[in-house]
C-alpha positions as CSV (number, residue, x, y, z in Angstrom):
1,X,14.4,-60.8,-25.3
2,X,12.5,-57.9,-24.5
3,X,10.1,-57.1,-20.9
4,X,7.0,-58.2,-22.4
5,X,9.1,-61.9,-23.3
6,X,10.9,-61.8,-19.9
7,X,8.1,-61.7,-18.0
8,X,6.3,-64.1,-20.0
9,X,8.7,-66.8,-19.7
10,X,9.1,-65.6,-15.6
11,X,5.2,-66.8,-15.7
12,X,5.6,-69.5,-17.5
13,X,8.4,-71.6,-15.5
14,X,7.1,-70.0,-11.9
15,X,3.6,-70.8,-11.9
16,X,3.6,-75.0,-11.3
17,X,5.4,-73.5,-8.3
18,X,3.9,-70.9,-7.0
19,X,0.0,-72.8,-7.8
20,X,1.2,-75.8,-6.4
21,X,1.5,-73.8,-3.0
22,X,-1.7,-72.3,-3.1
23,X,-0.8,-68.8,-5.1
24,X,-3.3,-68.0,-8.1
25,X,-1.7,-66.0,-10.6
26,X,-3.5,-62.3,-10.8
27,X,-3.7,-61.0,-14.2
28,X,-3.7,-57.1,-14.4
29,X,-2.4,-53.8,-16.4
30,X,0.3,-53.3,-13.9
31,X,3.9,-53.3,-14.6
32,X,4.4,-56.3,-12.5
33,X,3.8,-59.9,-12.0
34,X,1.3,-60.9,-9.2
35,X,0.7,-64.0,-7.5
36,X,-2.3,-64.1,-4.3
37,X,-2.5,-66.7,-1.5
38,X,-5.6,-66.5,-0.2
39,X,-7.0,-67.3,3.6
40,X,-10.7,-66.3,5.4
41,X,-11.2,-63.3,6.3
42,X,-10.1,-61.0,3.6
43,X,-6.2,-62.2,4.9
44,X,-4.0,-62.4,2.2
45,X,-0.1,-63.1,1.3
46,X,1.3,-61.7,-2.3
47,X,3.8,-62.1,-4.2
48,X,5.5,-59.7,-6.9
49,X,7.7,-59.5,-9.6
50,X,9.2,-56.6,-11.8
51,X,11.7,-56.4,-13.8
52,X,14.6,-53.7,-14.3
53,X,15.0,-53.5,-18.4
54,X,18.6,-51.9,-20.2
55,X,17.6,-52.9,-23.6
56,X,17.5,-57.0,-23.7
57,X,18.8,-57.3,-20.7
58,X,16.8,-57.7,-17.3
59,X,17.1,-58.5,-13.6
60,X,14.2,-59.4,-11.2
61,X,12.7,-56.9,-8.2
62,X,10.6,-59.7,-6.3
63,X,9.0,-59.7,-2.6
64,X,6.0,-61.0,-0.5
65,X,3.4,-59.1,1.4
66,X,1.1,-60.6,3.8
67,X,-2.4,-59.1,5.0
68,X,-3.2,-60.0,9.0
69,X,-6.9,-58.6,8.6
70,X,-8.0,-57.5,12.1
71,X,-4.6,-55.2,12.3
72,X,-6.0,-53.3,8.7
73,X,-9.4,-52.9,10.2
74,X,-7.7,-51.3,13.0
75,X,-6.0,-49.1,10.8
76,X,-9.1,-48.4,8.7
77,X,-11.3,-47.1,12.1
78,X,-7.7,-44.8,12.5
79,X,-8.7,-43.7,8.6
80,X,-11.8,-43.2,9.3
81,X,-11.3,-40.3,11.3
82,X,-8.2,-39.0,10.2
83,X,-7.4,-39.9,6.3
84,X,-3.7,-41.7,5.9
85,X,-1.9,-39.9,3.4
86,X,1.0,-40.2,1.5
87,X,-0.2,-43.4,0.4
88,X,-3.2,-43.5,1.1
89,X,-5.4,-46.4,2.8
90,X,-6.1,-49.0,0.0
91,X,-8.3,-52.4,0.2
92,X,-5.0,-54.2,-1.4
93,X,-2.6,-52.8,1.5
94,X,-0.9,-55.2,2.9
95,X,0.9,-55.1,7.0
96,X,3.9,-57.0,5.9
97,X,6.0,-56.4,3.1
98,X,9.9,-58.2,2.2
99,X,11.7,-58.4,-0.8
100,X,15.0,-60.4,-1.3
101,X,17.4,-57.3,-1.2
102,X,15.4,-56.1,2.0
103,X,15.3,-59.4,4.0
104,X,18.8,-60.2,3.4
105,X,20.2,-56.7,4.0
106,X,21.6,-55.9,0.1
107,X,21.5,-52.5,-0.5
108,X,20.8,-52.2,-3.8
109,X,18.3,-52.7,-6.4
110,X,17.3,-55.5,-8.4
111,X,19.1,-59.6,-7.8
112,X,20.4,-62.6,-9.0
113,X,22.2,-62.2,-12.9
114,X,21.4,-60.4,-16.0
115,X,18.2,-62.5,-18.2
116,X,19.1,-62.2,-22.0
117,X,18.1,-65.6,-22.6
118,X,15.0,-68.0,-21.2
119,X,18.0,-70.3,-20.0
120,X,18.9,-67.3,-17.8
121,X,15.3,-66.5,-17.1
122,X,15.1,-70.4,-15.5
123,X,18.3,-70.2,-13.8
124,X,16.4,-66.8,-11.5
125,X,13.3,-68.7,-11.3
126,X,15.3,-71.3,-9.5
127,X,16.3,-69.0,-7.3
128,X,13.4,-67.5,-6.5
129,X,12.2,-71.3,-5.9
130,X,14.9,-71.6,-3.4
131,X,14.4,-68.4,-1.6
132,X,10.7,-69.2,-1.2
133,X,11.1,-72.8,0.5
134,X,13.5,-71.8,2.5
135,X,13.0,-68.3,3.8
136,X,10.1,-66.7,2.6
137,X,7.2,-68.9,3.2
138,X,8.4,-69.6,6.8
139,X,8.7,-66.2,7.1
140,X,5.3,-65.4,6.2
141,X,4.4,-68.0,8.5
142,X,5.9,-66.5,11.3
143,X,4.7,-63.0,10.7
144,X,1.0,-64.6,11.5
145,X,2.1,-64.5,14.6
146,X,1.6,-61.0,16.4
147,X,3.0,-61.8,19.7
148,X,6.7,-62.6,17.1
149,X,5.8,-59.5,15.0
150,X,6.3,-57.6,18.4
151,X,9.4,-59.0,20.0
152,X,11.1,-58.5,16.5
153,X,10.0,-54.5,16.0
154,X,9.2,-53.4,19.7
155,X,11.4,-55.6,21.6
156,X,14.9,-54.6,23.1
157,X,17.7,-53.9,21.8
158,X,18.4,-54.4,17.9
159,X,14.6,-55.3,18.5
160,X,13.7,-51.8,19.1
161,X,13.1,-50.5,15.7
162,X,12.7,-46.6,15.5
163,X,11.7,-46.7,11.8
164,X,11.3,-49.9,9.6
165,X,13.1,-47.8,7.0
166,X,16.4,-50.6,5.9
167,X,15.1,-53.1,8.5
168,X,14.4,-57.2,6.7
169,X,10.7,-56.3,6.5
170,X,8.3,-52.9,6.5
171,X,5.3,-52.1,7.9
172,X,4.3,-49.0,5.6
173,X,2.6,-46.4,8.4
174,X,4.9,-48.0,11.3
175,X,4.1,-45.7,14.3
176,X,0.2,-47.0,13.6
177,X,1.1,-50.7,13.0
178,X,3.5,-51.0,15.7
179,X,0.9,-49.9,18.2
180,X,-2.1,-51.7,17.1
181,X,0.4,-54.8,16.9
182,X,1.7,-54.4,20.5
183,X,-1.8,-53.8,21.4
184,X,-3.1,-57.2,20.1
185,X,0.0,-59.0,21.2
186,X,-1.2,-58.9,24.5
187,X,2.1,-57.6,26.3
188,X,1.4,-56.6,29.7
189,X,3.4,-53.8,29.9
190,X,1.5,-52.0,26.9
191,X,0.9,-48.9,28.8
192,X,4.4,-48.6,29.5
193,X,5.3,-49.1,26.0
194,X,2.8,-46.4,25.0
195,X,4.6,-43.9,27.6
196,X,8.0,-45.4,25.6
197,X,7.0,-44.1,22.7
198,X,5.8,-41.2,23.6
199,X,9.1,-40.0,24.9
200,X,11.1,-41.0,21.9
201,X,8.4,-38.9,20.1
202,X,8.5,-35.7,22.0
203,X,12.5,-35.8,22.1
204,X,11.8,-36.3,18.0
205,X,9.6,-33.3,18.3
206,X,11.7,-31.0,20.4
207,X,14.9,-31.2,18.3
208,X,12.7,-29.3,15.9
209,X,11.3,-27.4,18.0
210,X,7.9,-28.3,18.5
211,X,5.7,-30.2,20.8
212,X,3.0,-33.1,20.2
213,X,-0.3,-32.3,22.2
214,X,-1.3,-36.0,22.9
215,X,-5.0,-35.0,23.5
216,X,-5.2,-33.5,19.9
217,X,-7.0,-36.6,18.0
218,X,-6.9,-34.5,14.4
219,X,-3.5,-36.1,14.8
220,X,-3.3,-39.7,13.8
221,X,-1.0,-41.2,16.3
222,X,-2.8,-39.6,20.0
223,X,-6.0,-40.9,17.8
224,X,-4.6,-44.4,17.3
225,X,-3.5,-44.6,21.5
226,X,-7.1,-43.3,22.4
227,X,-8.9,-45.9,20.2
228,X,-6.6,-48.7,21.4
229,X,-7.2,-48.1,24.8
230,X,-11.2,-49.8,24.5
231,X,-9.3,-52.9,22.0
232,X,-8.9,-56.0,23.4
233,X,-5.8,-57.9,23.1
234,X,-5.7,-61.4,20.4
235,X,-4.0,-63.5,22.8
């Protein structure tokens, strides 16, 4: 069974599944399989598969993104100014982003068994099946919410998250996200948790021996606090 099969029989035993729960299946030249749920307002959750191939044998790379529009239009004025490199800013971006291995912590790439056969191929799709009732869509779910987006990243604690890098989801950009998030949250200490992060940033800074000039809006981040200050809050 080679990728071109796998993937074909990955499409054909997922798709009752993921249609049924309002995913259309996006066909494209990518290397991947794509699924979109769709909302108003150019909002958006995906999902995506890939495979790792050693000859006929194959295991899955799958996770779930979900676009909260007003936070991407946020960071498009932030663009707009200063261009986000490294990626850059793309219409498809999405805020949240999970995969299996991520969420649950597994260092490593690629899950469930080796596919050599279709049997095996249905045996993952089950599993994706599972994974999505019971964690992923709820999850999803509760990332709509901004107010639990920010307790979970900019709370206390394990809460405080000083990089989303080997956290159970990533925000891609973080510093911006994180602020525009706390921002629309409506937390009414957000100037305090500006200040916060300022200082973590300068003691970043200084072990290298520089400094950040937090007037110098060439600079993404002071740009991103300055046009925050004039956005008003979601909830």
């Amino acid at each position: 069974m080679n990728k071109r099969e796998t993937e074909s029989h990955i499409v054909k035993h997922i798709d009752h599944f993921m249609v049924e729960n309002g995913f259309k299946h996006k066909k494209s030249e990518k290397t991947q399989v794509e699924y979109y749920r769709k909302f108003d307002g150019n909002n958006f959750e995906r999902f995506s598969l890939s495979t790792l191939n050693y000859y006929d044998e194959h295991k899955l790379r799958f996770g779930f993104g979900k676009r909260v529009n007003v936070v991407e239009e946020l960071v498009s004025k932030v663009n707009e100014q200063v261009p986000l490199k490294n990626p850059s800013l793309s219409k498809d971006d999405t805020t949240f982003g999970f995969g299996y291995n991520s969420y649950n912590q597994i260092n490593k790439d690629g899950c469930f068994e080796y596919m050599r056969t279709e049997e095996d191929v249905i045996k993952n799709v089950k599993l994706i099946i599972d994974f999505s009732e019971k964690e992923a869509f709820p999850f999803l779910e509760k990332l709509g919410d901004l107010r639990e987006v920010d307790r979970l990243i900019n709370g206390e604690g394990e809460n405080w998250w000083e990089t989303d890098w080997q956290k159970p989801f990533h925000l891609g950009y973080f510093y911006l996200r994180r602020m525009i998030i706390a921002r629309l949250s409506g937390r009414k200490d957000f100037p305090q948790f500006i200040e916060k992060l300022k200082s973590y940033s300068e003691g970043k800074a200084a072990e290298n021996g520089r400094t950040i000039d937090w007037n110098d809006h060439s600079n993404n981040t002071p740009l991103a606090m300055h046009l925050l200050e004039s956005v008003d809050p979601l909830y």
